[in-house]
C-alpha positions as CSV (number, residue, x, y, z in Angstrom):
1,X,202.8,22.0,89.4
2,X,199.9,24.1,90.6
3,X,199.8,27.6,90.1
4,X,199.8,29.5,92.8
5,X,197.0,32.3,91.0
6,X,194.5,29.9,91.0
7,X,191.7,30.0,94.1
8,X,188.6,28.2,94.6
9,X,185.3,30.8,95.5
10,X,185.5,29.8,98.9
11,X,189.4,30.0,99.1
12,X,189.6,33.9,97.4
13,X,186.6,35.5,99.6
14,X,189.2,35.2,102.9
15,X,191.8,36.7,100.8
16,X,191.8,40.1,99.7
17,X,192.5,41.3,96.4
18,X,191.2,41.5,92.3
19,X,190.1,38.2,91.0
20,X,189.3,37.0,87.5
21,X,187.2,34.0,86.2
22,X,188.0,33.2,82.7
23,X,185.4,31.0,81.8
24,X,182.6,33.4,82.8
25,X,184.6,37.1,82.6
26,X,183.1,38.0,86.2
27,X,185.9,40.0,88.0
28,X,185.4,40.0,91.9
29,X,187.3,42.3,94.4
30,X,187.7,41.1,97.8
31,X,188.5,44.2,100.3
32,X,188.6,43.7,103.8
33,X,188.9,47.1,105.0
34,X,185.8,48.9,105.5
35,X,183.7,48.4,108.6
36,X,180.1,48.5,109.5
37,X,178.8,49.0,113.0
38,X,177.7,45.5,113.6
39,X,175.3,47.0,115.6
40,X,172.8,47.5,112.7
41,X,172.4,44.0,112.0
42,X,170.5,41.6,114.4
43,X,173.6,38.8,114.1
44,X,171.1,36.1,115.5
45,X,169.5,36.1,112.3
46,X,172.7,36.2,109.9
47,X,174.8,32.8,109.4
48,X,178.5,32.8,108.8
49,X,177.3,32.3,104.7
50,X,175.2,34.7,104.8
51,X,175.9,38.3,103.0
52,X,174.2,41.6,103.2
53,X,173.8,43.6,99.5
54,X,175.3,46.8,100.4
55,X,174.6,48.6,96.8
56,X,174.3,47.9,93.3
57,X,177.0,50.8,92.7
58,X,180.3,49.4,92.0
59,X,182.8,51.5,94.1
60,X,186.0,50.6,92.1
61,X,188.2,52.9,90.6
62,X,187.3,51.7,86.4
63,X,191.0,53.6,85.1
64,X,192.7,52.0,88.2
65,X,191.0,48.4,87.3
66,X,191.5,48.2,83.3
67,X,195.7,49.3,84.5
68,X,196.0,46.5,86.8
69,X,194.2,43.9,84.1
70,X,196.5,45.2,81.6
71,X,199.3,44.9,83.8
72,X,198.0,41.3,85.1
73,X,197.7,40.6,80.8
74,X,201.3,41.4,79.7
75,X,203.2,40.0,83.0
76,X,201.1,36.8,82.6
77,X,202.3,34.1,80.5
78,X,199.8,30.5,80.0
79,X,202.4,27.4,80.9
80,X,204.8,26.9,78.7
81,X,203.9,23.7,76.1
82,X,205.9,20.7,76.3
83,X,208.0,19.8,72.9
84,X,207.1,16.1,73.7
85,X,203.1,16.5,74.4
86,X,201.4,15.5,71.0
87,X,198.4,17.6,71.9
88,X,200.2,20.7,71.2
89,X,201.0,19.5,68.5
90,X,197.8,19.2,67.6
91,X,196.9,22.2,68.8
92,X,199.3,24.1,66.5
93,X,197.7,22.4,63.3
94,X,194.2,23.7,64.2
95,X,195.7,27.1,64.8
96,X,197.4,26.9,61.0
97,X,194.2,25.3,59.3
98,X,192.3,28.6,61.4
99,X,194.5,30.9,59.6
100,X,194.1,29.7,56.1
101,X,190.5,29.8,56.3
C-alpha cells in the first residue's frame, strides 16, 4: 500500500504545505500565497525551473514549526510489522543484542 505522506521533490513543490526528508533532516515549506509583481522580473530570461533567492532569512514561525513536528511525531505511527515477515524478526534480535551492550 503506498502512503499517501510520501511526495517526490517535484510532486510537493505544487503542493503546499510543511515537508520532511528523513534521510537528510531538510524540512521544506511550500506556500503559495504571497505574490510578487511579475513585473520586476524580465520572464523571457526565467524558465519554468528556474527560481529566484528571495532571502536567506527564514520567515517561519520556529514555536509554530517545532508544535506541528511534534504533533506530526506523536500522530505518526511507522507501518505496522508483519508477525509472518522473518526480517522483523530479525530486526528485534539486533534491537535486544543493542540493549545488552
Amino acid at each position: 500500500m503506498v502512503d499517501p505522506r510520501k511526495f517526490e521533490l517535484e510532486d510537493l513543490v505544487n503542493r503546499p504545505g510543511t515537508y520532511f526528508n528523513p534521510q537528510t533532516e531538510v524540512l521544506v515549506v511550500v506556500d503559495d500565497s504571497p505574490e510578487l509583481d511579475s513585473e520586476i522580473f524580465n520572464m523571457e530570461e526565467y524558465e519554468g525551473a528556474d527560481w529566484v533567492l528571495i532571502t536567506d532569512e527564514t520567515p517561519v514561525d520556529e514555536h509554530r514549526r517545532d508544535e506541528l513536528l511534534e504533533k506530526f511525531q506523536v500522530h505518526y505511527y511507522p507501518a505496522a510489522v508483519d508477525p509472518d515477515d522473518e526480517s522483523a524478526d530479525e530486526l528485534e534480535e539486533d534491537d535486544q543484542e543493542v540493549g545488552r551492550e
